[in-house]
C-alpha positions in Angstrom: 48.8 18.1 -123.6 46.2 20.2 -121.3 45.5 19.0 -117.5 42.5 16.9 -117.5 39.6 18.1 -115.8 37.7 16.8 -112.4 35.3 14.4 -112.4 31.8 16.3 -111.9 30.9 14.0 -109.4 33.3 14.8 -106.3 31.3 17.5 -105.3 27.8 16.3 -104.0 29.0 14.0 -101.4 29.4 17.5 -98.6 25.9 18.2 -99.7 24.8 14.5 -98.3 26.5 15.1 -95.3 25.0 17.8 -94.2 21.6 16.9 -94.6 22.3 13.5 -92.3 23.2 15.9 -89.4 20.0 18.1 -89.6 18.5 14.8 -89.0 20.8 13.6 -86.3 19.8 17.1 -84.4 16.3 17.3 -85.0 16.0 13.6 -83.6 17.5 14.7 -80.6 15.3 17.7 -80.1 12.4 15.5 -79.9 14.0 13.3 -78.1 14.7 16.1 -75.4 10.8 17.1 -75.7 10.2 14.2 -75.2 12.3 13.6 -72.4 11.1 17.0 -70.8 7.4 16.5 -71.4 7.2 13.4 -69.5 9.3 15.2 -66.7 6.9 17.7 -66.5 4.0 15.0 -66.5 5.5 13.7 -63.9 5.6 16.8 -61.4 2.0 17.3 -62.4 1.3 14.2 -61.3 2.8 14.3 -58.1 1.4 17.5 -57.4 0.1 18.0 -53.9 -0.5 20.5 -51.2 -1.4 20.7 -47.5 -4.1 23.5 -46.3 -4.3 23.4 -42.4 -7.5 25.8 -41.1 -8.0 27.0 -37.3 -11.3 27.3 -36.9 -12.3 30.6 -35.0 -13.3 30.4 -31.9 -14.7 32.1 -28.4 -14.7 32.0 -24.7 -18.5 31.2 -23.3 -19.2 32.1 -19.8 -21.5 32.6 -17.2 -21.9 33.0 -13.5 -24.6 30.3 -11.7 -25.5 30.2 -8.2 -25.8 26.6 -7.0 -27.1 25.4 -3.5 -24.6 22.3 -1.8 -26.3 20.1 1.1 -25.0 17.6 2.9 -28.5 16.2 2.5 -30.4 14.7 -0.5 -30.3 17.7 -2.9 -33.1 18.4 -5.1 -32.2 19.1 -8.5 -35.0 20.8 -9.1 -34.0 23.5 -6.4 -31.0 23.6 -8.1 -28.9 21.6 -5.4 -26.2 19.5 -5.2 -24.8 17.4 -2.8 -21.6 18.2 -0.6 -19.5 16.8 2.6 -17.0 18.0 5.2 -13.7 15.4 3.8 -10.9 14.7 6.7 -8.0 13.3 7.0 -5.2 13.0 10.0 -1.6 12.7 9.3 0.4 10.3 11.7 2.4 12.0 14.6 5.4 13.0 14.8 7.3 13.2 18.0 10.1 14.8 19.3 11.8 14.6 23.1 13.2 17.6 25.0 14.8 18.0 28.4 13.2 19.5 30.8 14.7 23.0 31.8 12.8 23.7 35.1 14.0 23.1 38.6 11.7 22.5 41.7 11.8 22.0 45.5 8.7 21.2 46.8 7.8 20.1 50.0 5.6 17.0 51.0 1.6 17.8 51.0 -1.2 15.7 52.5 -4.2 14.4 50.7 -7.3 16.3 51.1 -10.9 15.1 50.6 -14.7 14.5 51.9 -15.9 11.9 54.7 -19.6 10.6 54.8 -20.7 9.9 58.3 -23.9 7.4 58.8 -25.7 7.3 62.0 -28.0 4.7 63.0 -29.0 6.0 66.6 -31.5 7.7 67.8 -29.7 10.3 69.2 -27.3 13.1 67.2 -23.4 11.7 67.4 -20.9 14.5 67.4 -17.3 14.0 65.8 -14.8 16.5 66.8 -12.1 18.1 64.3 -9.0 16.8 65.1 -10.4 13.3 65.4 -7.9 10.8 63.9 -9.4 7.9 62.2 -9.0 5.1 63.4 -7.9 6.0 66.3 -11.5 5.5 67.8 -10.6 1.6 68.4 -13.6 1.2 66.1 -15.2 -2.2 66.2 -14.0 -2.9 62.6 -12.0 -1.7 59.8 -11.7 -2.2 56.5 -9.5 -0.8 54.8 -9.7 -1.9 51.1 -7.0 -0.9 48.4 -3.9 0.9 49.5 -5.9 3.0 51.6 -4.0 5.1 54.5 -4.0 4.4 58.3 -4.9 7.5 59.7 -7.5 10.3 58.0 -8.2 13.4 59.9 -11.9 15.5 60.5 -10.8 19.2 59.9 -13.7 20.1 61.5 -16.4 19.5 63.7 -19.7 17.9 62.5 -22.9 16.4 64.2 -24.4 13.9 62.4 -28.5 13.9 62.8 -30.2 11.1 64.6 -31.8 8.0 62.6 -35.6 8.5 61.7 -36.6 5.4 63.4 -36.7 3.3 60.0 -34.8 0.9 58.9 -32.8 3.1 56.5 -33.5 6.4 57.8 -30.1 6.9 59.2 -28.8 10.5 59.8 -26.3 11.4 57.1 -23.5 14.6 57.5 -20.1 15.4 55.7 -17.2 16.3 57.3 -13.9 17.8 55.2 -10.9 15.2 56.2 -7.4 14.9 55.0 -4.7 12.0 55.3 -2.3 12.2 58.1 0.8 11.0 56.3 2.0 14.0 53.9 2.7 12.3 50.1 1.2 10.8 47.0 -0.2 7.9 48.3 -2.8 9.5 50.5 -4.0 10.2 46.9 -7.3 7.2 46.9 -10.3 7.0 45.0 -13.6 7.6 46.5 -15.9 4.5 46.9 -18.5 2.8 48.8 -17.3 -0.6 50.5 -19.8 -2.3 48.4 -17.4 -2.2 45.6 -14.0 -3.0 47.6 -12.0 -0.3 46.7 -12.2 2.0 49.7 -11.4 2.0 53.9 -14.7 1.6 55.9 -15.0 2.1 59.8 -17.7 0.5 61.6 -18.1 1.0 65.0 -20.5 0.7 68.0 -19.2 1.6 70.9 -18.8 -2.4 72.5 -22.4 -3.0 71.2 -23.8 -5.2 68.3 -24.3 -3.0 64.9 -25.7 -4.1 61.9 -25.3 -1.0 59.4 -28.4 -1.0 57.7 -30.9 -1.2 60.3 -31.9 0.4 63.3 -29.0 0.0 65.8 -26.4 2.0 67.9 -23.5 2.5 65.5 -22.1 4.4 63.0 -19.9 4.0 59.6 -17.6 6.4 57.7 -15.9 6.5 54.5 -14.9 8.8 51.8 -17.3 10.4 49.9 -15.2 10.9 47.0 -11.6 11.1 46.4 -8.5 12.3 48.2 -6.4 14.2 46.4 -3.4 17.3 46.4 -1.0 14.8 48.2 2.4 15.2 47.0 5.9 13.9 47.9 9.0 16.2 48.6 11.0 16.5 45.3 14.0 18.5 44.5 15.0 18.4 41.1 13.9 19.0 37.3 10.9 19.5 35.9 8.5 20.5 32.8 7.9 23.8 32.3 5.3 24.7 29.5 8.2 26.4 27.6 9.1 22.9 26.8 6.5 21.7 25.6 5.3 24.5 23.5 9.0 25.0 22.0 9.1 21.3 20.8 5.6 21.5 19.8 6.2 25.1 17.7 9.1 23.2 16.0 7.1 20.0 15.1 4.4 22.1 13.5 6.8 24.6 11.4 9.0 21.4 10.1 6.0 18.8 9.6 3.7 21.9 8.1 2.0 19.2 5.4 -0.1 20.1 2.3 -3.6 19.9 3.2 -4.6 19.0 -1.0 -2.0 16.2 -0.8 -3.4 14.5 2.3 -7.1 14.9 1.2 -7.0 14.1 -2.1 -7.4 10.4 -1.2 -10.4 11.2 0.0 -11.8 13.2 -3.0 -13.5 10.6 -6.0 -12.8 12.3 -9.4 -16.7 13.5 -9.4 -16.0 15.7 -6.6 -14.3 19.2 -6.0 -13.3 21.3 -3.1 -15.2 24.3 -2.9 -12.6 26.2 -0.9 -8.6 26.0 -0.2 -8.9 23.1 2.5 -6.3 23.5 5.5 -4.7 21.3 8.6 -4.6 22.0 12.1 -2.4 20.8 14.6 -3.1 18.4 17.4 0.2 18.7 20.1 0.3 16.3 22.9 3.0 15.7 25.5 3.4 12.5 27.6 3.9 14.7 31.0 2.4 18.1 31.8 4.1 21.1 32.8 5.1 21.0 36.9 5.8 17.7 36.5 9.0 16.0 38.0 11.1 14.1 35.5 14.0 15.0 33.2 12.8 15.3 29.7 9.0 14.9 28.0 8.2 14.0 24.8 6.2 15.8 22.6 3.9 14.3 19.6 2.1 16.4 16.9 0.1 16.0 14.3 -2.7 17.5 11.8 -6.0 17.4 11.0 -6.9 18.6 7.4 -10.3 19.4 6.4 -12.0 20.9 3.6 -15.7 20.8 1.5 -16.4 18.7 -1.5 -19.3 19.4 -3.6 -20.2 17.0 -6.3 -19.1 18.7 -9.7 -20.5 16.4 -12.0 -24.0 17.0 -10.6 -23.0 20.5 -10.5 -22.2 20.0 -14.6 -25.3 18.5 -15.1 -27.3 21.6 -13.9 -25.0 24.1 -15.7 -24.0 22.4 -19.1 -27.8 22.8 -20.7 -27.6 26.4 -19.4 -24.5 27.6 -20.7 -25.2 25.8 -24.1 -28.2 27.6 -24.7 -26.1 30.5 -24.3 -23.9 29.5 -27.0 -26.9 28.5 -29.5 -27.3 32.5 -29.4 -23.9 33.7 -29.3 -21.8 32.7 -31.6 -24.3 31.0 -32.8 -25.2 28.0 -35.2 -22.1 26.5 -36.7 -20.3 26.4 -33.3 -19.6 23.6 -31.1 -18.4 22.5 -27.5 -14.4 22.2 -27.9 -13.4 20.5 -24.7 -14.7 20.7 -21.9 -16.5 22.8 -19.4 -14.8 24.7 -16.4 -16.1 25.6 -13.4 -14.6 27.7 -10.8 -16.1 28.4 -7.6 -15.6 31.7 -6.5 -17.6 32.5 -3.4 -18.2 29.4 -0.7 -20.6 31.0 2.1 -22.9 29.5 4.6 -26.4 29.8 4.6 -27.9 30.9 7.8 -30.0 29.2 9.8 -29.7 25.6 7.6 -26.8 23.7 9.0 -24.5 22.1 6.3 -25.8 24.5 3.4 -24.2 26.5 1.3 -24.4 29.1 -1.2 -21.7 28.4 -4.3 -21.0 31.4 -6.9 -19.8 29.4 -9.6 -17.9 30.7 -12.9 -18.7 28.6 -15.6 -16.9 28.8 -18.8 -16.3 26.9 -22.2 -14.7 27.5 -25.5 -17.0 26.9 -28.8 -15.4 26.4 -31.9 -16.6 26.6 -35.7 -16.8 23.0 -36.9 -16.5 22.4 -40.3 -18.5 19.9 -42.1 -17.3 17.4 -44.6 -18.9 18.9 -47.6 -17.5 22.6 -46.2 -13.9 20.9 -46.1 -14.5 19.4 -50.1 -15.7 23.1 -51.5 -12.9 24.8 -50.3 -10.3 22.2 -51.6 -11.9 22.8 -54.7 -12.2 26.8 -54.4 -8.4 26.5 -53.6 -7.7 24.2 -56.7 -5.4 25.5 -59.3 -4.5 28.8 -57.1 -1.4 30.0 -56.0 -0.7 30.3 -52.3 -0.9 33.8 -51.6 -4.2 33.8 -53.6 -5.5 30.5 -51.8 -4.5 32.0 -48.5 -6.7 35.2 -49.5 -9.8 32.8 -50.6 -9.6 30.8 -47.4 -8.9 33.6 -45.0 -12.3 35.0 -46.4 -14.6 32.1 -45.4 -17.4 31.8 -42.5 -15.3 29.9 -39.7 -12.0 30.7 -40.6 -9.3 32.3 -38.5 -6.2 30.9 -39.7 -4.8 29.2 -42.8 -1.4 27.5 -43.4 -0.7 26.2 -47.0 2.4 23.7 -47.2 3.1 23.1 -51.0 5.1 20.7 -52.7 8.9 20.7 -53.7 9.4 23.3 -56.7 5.2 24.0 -57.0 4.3 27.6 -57.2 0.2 26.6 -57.5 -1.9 24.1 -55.2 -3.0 20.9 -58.1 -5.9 21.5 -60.1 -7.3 18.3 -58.6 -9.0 18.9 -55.5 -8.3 15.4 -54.9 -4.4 16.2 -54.2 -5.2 18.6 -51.5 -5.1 17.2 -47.9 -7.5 19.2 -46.0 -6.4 19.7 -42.2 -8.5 21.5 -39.6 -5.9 22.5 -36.4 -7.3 21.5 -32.8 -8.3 25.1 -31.1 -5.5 26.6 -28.6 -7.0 25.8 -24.9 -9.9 23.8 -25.7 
């Protein structure tokens, strides 16, 4: 019997198989486009960029010549006021010894004696005379005034002129008996009870003040030069100007620190301002004691003028100047500067002066709002190099940065997604 033969239908079932894969795979392909298509959405979506411009820019300047009183200034004369600002720094003091040694011997007091006579003859008063040795008729002796007072000379006193105040009046040069420092007195009359007075009249009645025999004398000013004996230290003006020259070179201060409490924020110094020192000492030099001290201090000084007013005059100036070069389109960045270069004196008007002033602002390009919107949309769609190119090209432009997104080679197509930054100008 012959082998029976297969069933036709085994065969078709590899045939089915197949096909159900091509349709598994091309599922998943779309699936992938899919998949990749929204990715790709995505990005575009997210898109963005960041374009920061500097704006170009220039230095504006000018020299002025402004007048500064201490007065009312008139603006019209182009004037503006000033002042003289000062300022004293407490003292500081410092004690030394003294390194000089003295003997001295005792001196006498030395002065001036006013003689009144109310006779009617001339008196005479011999040098040599000690007062009041005359057993005058009264003394008074007012004050710590000495005993006995010498006439180094002779002297005749003129008669009276036969009035009641026309007494004869002479001086005589006089000094104190007793050698030291208290024959040292003030001069006075006796009216004010300070001084010695001698009033005599030889045994007769005298009245001083009307027509009488007597006479009066007293010191017409005061006695000085007397000096005790001393042997010992005493100041010499090395020591004073030694601790004086060391007070200065440590205490030295800074003459803009200490004024600048004096200076209001609408006024400058028109010059460096600087300090002088004051030195005092508490004994002078020859004097007997062991050690002086010394006190310094310094006066700083300098010239305000009044800057804002000085703005005021200058500002429309200088913009004017800038409304021609660089022209429209540019605009004030910051403020103006002024620098005064020259400070001088104007002769023959006290308190006025001449200032030479620099002057000097930076203008900068300003861009408008609908400037900034056309160039996000001339840098649309562009790569960077070629959006750098476009940007670099335009009116106003000095510098472009472009900051892209992750993985973008081009800036979005929507101007919209573009951030438009425009960087502050360097110095303004």
């Amino acid at each position: 019997m012959s082998p029976s033969k297969p069933h036709s239908d085994d065969h078709p079932a590899p045939r089915r198989s197949g096909k159900r894969r091509l349709i598994v795979i091309a599922a998943a392909l779309i699936i992938l486009a899919l998949i990749a298509g929204g990715t790709a959405y995505a990005l575009l979506g997210r898109a963005s960029a960041t374009v920061t411009i500097t704006p170009t820019s220039t230095m504006v300047s000018n020299i002025y010549t402004l007048s500064a009183v201490t007065g009312t200034p008139d603006a019209s004369r182009q004037q503006v006021d000033a002042r003289l600002v000062s300022a004293t720094t407490p003292a500081e003091t410092r004690t030394v010894a003294a390194s000089g040694h003295v003997s001295v011997s005792a001196t006498q007091a030395k002065g001036t004696l006013i003689l009144r006579n109310w006779d009617t003859a001339p008196k005479t008063f011999e040098a040599g005379t000690v007062l009041p040795d005359w057993s005058a008729d009264e003394v008074v002796n007012c004050g710590d005034s000495p005993e006995d007072i010498v006439l180094d000379a002779t002297v005749t006193v003129p008669a009276a002129s036969g009035s009641a105040k026309g007494y004869g009046v002479a001086y005589a040069p006089a000094h104190v008996l007793q050698p030291g420092a208290s024959g040292n007195i003030p001069g006075a009359t006796p009216s004010d009870g300070r001084c010695f007075y001698f009033l005599w009249a030889q045994g007769k009645k005298c009245t001083p003040g009307y027509f009488s025999h007597c006479w009066t004398i007293e010191p017409a000013g005061p006695f000085t030069g007397g000096q005790d004996a001393y042997s010992g230290l005493a100041i010499q003006q090395s020591d004073i100007d030694s601790a004086a020259n060391s007070l200065i070179s440590a205490h030295q201060p800074d003459a803009l620190r200490v004024l600048q409490p004096q200076i209001p924020a609408n006024e400058r110094l028109m010059s460096a301002p600087s300090c002088a020192p004051q030195a005092s000492a508490n004994h002078q030099a020859g004097d007997h004691t062991a050690q002086v001290t010394v006190s310094v201090s310094f006066t700083c000084t300098g010239k305000v003028y009044n800057q804002q007013a000085a703005l005021a005059l200058i500002t429309p100036k200088l913009r004017a100047q800038a409304a021609a070069n660089p022209g429209a389109g540019y605009t004030l960045a910051g403020q103006i500067q002024l620098t005064v270069t020259n400070a001088a004196p104007v002769p023959g008007e006290q308190g006025t002066m001449t200032l030479t002033i620099n002057a000097a602002g930076i203008w900068a390009y300003h861009f408008t709002a609908a400037q900034i919107q056309h160039l996000a949309a001339l840098l649309s769609g562009k790569s960077a190099q070629e959006a750098t190119r476009l940007a670099s090209s335009q009116p106003g432009v000095a510098d472009v940065s472009i900051r892209l997104g992750a993985n973008q080679q081009t800036l979005p197509t929507d101007p919209q997604h573009i951030t438009m930054a425009v960087q502050a100008v360097p110095g303004a």
